[in-house]
C-alpha positions in Angstrom: 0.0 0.0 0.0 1.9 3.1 -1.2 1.3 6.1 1.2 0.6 3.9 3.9 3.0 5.3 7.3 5.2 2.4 8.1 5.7 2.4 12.0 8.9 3.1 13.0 10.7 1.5 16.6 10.7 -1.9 16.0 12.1 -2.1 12.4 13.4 1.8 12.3 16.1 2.2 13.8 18.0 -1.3 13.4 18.8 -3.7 16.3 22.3 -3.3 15.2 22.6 0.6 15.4 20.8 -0.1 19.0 23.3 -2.7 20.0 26.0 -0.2 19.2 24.2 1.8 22.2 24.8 -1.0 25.1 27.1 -3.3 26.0 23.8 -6.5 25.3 21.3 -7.1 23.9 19.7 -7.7 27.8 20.9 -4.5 28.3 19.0 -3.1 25.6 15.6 -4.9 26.3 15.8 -3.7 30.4 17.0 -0.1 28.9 14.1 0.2 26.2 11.3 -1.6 28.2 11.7 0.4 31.4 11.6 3.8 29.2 8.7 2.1 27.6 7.1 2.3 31.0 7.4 5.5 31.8 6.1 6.8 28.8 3.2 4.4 28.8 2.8 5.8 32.5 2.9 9.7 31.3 0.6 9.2 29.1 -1.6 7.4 31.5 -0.9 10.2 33.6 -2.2 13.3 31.3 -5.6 13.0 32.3 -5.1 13.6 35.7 -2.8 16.4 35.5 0.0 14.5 37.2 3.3 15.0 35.7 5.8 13.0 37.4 7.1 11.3 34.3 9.1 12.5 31.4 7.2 12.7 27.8 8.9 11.3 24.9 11.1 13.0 24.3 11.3 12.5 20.3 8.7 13.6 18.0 5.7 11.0 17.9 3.0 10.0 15.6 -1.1 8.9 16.4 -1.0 5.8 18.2 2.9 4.8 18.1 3.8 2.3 21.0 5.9 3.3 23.7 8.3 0.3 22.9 8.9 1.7 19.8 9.6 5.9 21.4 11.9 4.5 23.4 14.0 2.5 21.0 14.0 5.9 18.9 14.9 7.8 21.9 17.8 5.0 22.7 19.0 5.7 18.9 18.9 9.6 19.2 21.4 9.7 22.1 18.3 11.4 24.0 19.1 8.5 27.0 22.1 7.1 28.4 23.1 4.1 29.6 25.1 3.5 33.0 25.9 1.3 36.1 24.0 1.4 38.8 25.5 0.1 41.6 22.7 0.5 44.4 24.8 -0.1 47.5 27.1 2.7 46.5 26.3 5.4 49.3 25.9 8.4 47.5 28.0 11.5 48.6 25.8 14.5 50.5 26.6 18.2 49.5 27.1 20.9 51.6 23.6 21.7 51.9 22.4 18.1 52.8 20.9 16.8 49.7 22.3 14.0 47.7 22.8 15.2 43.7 20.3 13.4 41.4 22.1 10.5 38.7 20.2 9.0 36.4 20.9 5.6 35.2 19.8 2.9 33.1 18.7 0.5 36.2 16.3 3.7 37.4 15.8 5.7 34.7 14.7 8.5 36.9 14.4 11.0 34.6 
């Protein structure tokens, strides 16, 4: 069907460009899914006018899956990908408060 929109995500980008993004392909799947969650969970969240997630943050289209947002957001450099080692004590400031990280275990965006 010519003029038909062809979905991108899954097929666009490649797994290969998004393996080239991570260390695994596990990696990947915990990276993309959990960012697939909080933009399922944004969206869920409009209608109540709580905004405690990030949006995408990538230009989307009427009724693209969050899977595939977050495997274009993965491919855009818009997310990063760390270590998270959670019984690292994390250093206090001067002021008392411990400096927000984001990492690919939390995503806390």
């Amino acid at each position: 069907m010519s003029g038909t929109p062809v979905a991108e995500g899954i097929t666009n980008p490649s797994i290969d460009e998004l393996l080239t993004k991570t260390d695994s392909k596990y990696r990947l799947v915990l990276y993309g899914a959990k960012r697939a969650r909080q933009i399922n969970a944004y969206y869920a969240q409009l209608g109540e006018g709580l905004l405690e997630y990030v949006g995408p943050l990538v230009d989307t289209h009427v009724q693209e899956k969050p899977l595939s947002i977050a495997l274009r957001e993965i491919n855009d450099d818009l997310l990063t990908c760390e270590e998270y080692d959670p019984e690292a004590e994390p250093e206090v400031t001067a002021a008392g408060t411990v400096p927000a990280t984001g990492t690919a275990d939390d995503l806390e965006l």
